[in-house]
C-alpha positions in Angstrom: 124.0 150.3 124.2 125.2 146.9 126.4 123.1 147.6 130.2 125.6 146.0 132.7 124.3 143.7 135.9 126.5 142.7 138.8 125.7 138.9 139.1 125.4 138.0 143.1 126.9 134.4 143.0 130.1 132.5 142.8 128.4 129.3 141.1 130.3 128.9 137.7 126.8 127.0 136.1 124.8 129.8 137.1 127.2 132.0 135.8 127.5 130.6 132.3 123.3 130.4 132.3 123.1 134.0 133.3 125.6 135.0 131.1 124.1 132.8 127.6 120.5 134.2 128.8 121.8 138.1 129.5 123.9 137.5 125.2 120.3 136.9 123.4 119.4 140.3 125.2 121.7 142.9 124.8 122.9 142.2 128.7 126.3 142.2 129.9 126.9 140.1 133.3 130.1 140.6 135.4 130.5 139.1 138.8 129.9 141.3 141.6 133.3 143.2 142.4 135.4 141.4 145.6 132.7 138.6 146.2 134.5 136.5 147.5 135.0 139.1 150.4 131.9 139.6 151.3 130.0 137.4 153.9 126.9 135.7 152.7 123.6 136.7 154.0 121.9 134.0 155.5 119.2 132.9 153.0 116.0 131.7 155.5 113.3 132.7 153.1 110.7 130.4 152.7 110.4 130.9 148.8 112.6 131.7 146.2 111.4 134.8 145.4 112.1 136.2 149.1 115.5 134.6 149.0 116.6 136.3 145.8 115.1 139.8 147.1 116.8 139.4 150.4 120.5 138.8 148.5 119.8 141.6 145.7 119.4 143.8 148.4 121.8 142.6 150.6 124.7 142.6 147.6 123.8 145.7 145.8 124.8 147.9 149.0 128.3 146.4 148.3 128.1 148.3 144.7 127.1 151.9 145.4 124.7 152.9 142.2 125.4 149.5 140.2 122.4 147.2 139.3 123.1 144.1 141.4 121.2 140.4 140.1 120.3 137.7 142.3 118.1 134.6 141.3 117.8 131.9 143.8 116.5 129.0 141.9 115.6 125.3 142.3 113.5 122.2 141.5 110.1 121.0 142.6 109.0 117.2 142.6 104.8 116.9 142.9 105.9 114.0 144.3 107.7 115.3 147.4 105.1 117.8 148.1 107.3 120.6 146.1 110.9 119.4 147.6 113.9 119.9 147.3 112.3 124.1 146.5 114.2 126.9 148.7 116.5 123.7 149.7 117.4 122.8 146.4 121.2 123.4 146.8 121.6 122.2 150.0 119.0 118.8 149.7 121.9 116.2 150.9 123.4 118.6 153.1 120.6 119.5 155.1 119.6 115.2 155.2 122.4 114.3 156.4 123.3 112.4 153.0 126.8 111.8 152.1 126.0 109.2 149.2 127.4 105.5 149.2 129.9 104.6 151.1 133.7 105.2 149.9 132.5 107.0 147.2 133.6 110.9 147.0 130.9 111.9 145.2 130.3 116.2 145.0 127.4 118.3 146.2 125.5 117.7 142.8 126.1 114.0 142.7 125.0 113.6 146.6 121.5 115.8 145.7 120.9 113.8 142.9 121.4 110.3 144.3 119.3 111.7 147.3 116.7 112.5 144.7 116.8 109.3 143.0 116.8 107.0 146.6 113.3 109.4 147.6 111.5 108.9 144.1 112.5 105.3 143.8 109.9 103.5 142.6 107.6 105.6 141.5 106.2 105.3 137.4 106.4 108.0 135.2 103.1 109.7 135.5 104.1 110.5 139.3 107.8 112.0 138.5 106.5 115.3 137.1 108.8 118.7 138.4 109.9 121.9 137.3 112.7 124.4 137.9 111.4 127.7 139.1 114.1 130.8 138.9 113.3 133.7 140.3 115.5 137.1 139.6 115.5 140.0 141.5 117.4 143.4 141.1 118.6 146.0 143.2 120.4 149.3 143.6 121.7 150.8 146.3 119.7 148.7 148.9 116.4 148.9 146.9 114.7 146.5 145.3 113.8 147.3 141.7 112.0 144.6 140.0 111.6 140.9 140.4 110.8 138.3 137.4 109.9 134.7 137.7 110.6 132.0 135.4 109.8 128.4 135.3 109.7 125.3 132.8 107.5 121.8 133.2 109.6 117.9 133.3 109.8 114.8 134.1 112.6 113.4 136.6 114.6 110.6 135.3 115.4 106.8 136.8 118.7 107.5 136.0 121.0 110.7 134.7 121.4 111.4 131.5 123.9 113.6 129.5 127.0 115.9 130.7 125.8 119.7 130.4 124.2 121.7 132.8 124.6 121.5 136.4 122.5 120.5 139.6 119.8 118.6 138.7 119.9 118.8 134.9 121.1 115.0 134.2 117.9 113.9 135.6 115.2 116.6 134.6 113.7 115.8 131.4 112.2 117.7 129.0 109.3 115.7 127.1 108.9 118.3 124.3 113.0 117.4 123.5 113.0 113.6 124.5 115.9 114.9 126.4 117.1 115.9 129.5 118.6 119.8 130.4 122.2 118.1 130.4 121.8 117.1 127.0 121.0 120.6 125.1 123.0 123.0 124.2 123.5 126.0 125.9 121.4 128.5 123.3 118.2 126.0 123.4 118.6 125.4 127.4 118.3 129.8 127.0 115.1 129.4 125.1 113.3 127.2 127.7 115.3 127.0 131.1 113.4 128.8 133.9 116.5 131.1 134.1 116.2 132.3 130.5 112.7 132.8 130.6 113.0 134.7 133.7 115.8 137.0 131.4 113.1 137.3 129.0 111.0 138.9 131.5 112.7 141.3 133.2 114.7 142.4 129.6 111.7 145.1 129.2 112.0 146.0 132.4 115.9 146.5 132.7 115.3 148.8 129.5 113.9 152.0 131.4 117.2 151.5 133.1 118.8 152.9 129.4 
């Protein structure tokens, strides 16, 4: 028996990772009914895992008895102390960075360059990072369970690769000799902090049954 999950987020690259992670398990992920309706909760957490809690719980109250999914997700440089973290989404934005002049470059493209300008410089063995996904689920205003995932890279001089979205062009994976935009969706499942987090709530989501 498929357990269905209302997924909290608009994002279309979240979507397809949830939904690639949720397949391996058994999982079915459908966006949460009318959305696009509701007003977004203002996410002023100071980690990820009190943002995802606050919009699982927030959602689910929009789906009376369904099991409601949030993550909020995002990458941390050693370098910069841990940044872009909670702020990962909105890293240019929240600068002031609109990327080079003329250019009409989107909200990925303006967080990577911004990434790239603040690391500038640096050698490899001070680029490490890793994305951190936390997931949280809800019902009916109530927080169930929360899982955590994470995976360990290297940030690129330079993007690499057209899969994946955010900062996947420029994370690299060591173990691969290749960045996230450059695997395929199954392997990103194996490793990304998003499918490991799957992994560890899937036992959980099972008393659910």
């Amino acid at each position: 028996m498929d357990l269905r999950l209302y997924a909290a987020t608009s994002n279309q690259g979240k979507l397809r990772d949830f939904r690639t992670a949720a397949a391996a398990h058994s999982l079915v992920i459908d966006t949460l009914p009318k959305l696009k309706e509701i007003p977004a909760p203002e996410e002023d957490g100071l980690t990820f895992a009190a943002n995802a809690t606050l919009k699982a719980v927030y959602y689910s109250r929009f789906a009376p008895g369904q099991l409601v999914v949030s993550d909020d997700s995002g990458l941390e440089v050693d370098a910069l102390k841990g940044a872009p973290g909670v702020h990962s989404a909105r890293f240019a934005a929240d600068a002031g960075f609109t990327g080079a002049p003329g250019e009409n470059n989107t909200l990925d493209e303006r967080n990577n360059l911004l990434l790239l300008q603040q690391m500038a410089g640096l050698p490899a063995g001070q680029r490490t990072a890793r994305y951190r996904c936390v997931l949280a689920v809800a019902r009916d205003g109530k927080i169930l369970y929360t899982t955590e995932g994470a995976v360990e890279g290297m940030i690129l001089e330079a993007g690499r690769g057209r899969g994946g979205f955010g900062y996947d062009p420029l994370f690299y994976l060591p173990g691969l000799h290749r960045s996230m935009a450059e695997i395929d969706l199954e392997t990103k499942n194996t490793l990304s902090h998003r499918g490991r987090a799957f992994a560890a709530l899937l036992p959980r989501l099972l008393l659910c049954l």
